[in-house]
Steps between C-alpha positions, in 0.01 A plus 500: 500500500478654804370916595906588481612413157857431658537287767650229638334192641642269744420136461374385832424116437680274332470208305562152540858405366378155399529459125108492362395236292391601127186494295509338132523592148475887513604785208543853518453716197515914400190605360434847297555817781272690631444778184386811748845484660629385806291422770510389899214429777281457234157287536555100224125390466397210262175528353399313162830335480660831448685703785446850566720740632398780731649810669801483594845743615716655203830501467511823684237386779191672364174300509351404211175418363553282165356162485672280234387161374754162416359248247746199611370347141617733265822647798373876423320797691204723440371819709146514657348794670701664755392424869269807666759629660939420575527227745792273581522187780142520361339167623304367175303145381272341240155283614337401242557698171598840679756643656505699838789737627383562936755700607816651489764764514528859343695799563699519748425167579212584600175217614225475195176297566415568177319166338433486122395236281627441112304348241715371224154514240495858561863573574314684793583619864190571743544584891356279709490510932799603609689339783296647832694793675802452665591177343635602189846362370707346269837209487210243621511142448183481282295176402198381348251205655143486356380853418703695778828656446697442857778779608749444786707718665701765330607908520323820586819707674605130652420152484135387592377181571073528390390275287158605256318313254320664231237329317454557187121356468391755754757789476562475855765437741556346804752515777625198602790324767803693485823339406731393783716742491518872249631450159569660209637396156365147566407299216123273550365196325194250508538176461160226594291760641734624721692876463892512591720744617873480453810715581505880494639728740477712835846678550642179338385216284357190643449184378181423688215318301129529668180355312111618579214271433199663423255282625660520827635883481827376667800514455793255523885486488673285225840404449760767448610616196866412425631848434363767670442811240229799391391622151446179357330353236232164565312257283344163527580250251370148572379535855814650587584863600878659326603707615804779369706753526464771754731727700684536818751273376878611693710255340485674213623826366130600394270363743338276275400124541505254218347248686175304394382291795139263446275408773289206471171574723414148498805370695620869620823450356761756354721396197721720262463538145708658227629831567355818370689539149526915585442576881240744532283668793186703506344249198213276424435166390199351283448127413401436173493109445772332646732819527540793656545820369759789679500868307639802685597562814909637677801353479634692762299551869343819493471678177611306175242411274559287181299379214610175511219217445593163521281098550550240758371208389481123615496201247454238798387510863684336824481469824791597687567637874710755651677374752410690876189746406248273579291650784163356662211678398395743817162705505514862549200827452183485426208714431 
């Protein structure tokens, strides 16, 4: 969601009106609710084949600082220690057998650098480095590669486009390429060594897609996402980045999208899987296995958070294409 909780956003790019092609054998499914309450712009981490749930907006916009665990084995919830302090669009992820929260947004909507790592032995918090001055924020696209937890774009007062990497071995971070253009509410992903960045918004959502190699440190276009949209929700399942929900949507009465587009990095192709069984923004995804798992988030742009949890899961694997958002690969930054 964006600094004015109400808003309207007008969609500036549209899709292709070819029909997409479909991927195979896929099931959604409602899973137990989130037991603190309603939740949106929350931080979805998986870690020991349990996801944790972090921060997040209230039903009446106030920041919170629970942290809430799903067991997808048993479909029920437990609490762990509270986070240090409130955060929500908090940008959060495991390596190894801890998890990191670097970054995010208080009060206000205020900029944290804040970084804190939890230890699930000790159900423990403990500050580590903090995002260096003047780069704090939160509603990144966050992803892991090796040890270093990558951050692209997001908000502090308006859309940024620095990248950092934080490295977790050395409790350090690094500045690296920016992203093409500033974004915020932009999901990220890595997939074969490489860190993606898809969607988000400046003014308006885009559907741009932009990947950075690290051995490189550049940066490179990829093939547009079908629908362009903000606030949404990413995880890889099978070398393949989902991708779900979001808002910005004007077709529809509350400014949610439904949609769940995949991108293949190996052949840059888009295709569309099965619809989000509840539309949602400002939410999370985890894989666990072959499924991924969706708690929280609006179902309404701006404020409207729900406890709703629900699974995405594939039984089979295809191939397909969407028609028209194939684009060459193009190089862009580097650092």
């Amino acid at each position: 969601m964006r600094l004015s909780l109400a808003f309207a956003v007008v969609l500036l790019v549209a899709c292709s009106s070819e029909p997409p092609d479909t991927v195979g054998s896929e099931e959604w499914k409602a899973l137990a609710p989130l037991p603190g309450g309603p939740r949106q712009e929350i931080a979805v981490v998986e870690l020991g084949g349990r996801v944790y749930v972090l921060g997040g907006l209230d039903q009446q916009g106030r920041g919170v600082s629970r942290v809430e665990v799903y067991d997808p084995l048993t479909d029920s919830w437990s609490s762990r220690a509270p986070l240090p302090q409130p955060l929500h669009h908090l940008n959060a992820a495991a390596v190894g057998s801890l998890l990191y929260v670097v970054g995010g947004l208080g009060d206000d909507f205020v900029a944290a650098g804040d970084t804190y790592v939890y230890e699930p032995g000790t159900d423990t918090w403990t500050e580590k480095q903090g995002m260096p001055a003047g780069t704090e924020r939160g509603a990144s696209g966050v992803a892991v590669i090796g040890s270093r937890i990558y951050v692209a774009g997001g908000l502090r007062s308006r859309s940024v486009d620095e990248v950092s990497a934080y490295d977790t071995a050395t409790d350090t971070w690094e500045s690296l390429a920016p992203i093409p253009e500033p974004l915020d509410h932009l999901v990220g992903a890595s997939v074969s060594g490489l860190f993606y960045a898809l969607g988000g918004r400046r003014d308006a959502p885009t559907n741009r897609v932009d990947a950075f190699d690290p051995s490189t440190r550049q940066w490179s276009s990829r093939a547009h996402m079908p629908t362009p949209r903000a606030g949404c929700a990413a995880g890889v399942l099978g070398g393949r980045i989902y991708v779900l929900g979001g808002e910005g949507n004007p077709s529809t009465s509350t400014g949610v999208f439904l949609e769940n587009e995949v991108y293949d990095p190996a052949t840059n192709e888009w295709a569309t899987a099965s619809p989000m069984r509840t539309p949602r923004h400002g939410i999370g995804a985890a894989a666990v296995g072959d499924a991924l798992i969706i708690p929280g988030g609006a179902t309404v742009q701006g404020l409207g958070a729900v406890d709703t949890n629900e699974s995405f899961q594939l039984s089979r694997m295809s191939t397909p294409r969407v028609r028209g958002q194939t684009e060459p690969v193009t190089p862009s930054r580097s650092m």
